[in-house]
C-alpha positions in Angstrom: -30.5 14.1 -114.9 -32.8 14.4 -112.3 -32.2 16.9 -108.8 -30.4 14.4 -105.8 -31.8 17.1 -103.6 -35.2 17.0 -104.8 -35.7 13.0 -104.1 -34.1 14.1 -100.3 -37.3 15.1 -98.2 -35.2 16.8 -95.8 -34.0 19.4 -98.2 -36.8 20.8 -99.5 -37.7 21.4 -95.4 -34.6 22.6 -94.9 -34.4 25.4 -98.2 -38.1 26.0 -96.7 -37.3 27.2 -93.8 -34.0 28.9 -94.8 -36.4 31.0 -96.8 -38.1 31.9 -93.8 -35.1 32.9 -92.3 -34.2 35.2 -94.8 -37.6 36.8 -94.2 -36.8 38.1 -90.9 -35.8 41.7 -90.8 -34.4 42.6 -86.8 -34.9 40.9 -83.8 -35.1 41.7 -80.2 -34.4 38.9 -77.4 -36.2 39.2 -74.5 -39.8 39.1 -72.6 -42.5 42.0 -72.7 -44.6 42.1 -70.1 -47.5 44.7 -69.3 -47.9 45.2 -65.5 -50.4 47.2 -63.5 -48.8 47.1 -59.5 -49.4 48.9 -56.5 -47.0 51.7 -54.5 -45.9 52.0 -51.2 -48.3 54.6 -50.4 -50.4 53.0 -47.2 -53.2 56.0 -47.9 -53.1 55.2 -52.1 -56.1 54.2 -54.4 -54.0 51.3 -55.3 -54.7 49.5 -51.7 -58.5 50.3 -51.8 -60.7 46.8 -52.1 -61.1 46.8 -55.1 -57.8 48.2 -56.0 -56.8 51.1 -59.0 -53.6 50.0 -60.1 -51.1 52.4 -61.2 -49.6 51.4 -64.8 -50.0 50.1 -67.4 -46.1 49.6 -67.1 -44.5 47.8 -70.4 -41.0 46.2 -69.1 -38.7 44.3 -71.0 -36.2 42.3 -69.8 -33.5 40.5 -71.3 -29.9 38.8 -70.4 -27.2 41.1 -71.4 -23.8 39.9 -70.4 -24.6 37.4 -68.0 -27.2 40.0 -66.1 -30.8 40.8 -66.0 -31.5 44.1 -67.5 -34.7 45.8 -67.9 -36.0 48.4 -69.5 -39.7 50.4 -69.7 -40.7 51.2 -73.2 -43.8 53.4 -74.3 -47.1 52.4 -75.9 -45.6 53.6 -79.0 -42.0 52.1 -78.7 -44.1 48.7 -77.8 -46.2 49.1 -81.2 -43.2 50.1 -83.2 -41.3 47.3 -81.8 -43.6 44.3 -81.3 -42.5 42.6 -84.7 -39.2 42.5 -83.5 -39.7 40.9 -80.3 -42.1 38.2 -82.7 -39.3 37.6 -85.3 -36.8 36.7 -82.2 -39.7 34.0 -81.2 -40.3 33.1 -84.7 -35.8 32.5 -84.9 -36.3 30.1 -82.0 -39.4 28.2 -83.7 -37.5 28.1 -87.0 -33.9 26.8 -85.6 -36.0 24.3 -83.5 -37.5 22.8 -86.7 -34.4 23.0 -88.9 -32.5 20.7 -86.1 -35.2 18.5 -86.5 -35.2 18.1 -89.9 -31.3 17.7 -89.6 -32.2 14.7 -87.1 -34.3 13.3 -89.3 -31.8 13.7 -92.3 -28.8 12.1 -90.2 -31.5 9.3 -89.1 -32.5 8.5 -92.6 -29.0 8.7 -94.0 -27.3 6.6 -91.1 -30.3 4.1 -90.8 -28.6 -0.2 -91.4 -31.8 -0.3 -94.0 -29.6 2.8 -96.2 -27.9 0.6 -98.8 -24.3 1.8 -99.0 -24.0 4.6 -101.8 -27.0 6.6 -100.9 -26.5 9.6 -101.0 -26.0 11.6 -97.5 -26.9 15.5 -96.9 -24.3 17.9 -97.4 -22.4 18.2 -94.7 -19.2 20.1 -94.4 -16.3 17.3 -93.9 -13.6 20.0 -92.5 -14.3 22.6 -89.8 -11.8 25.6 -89.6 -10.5 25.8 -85.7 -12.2 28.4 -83.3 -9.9 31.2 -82.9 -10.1 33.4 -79.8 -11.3 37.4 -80.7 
């Protein structure tokens, strides 16, 4: 008998991208940025026309309970780091297109052209209560 999930175009998408989950090893949330600013030295280099910047400075920031928190990392923390910081953009990109593809499947599923009997995506039918920690 032939795979239901293999005639259900959403599912291959979906097992697709849960392999690409899977491939992801840490993450780090957050913004890098790499700045170059001035002081508050009036007599400094860094107010001459053209100015000489002091930096590089690598800062990143993230939310962290609620508050802004940032932190300066090294060249070499940055490099060491970097695919961390991608794999927490590539999470975003991945969840984004696996709740599309759950669209799509609920769309196709609940469409008035479905004859009754087709077979719907796994869904779970009970969900346990939220318990406080």
């Amino acid at each position: 008998m032939p795979d239901m999930d293999a005639k259900r175009p959403w599912e291959a998408s979906r097992r697709g991208l849960a392999n690409q989950l899977a491939e992801i090893d840490g993450l780090l949330p957050g913004s890098v940025v790499v700045r170059r600013m001035r002081c508050g030295k009036p007599t400094c280099a860094c107010r001459d026309d053209p100015p000489s910047l002091h930096g590089p400075y690598i800062q990143w920031t993230r939310t962290l309970g609620g508050k802004t928190v940032t932190r300066y990392l090294s060249e070499d923390q940055l490099a060491r780091y970097q695919p961390w910081f991608d794999n927490a953009r590539r999470l975003k990109e991945i969840a984004a297109k696996i709740e599309i593809a759950s669209l799509h499947a609920l769309e196709q599923s609940e469409s008035p052209g479905n004859p009754p009997g087709t077979p719907t995506p796994s869904v779970p039918r009970h969900r346990p209560p939220l318990r406080d920690p």
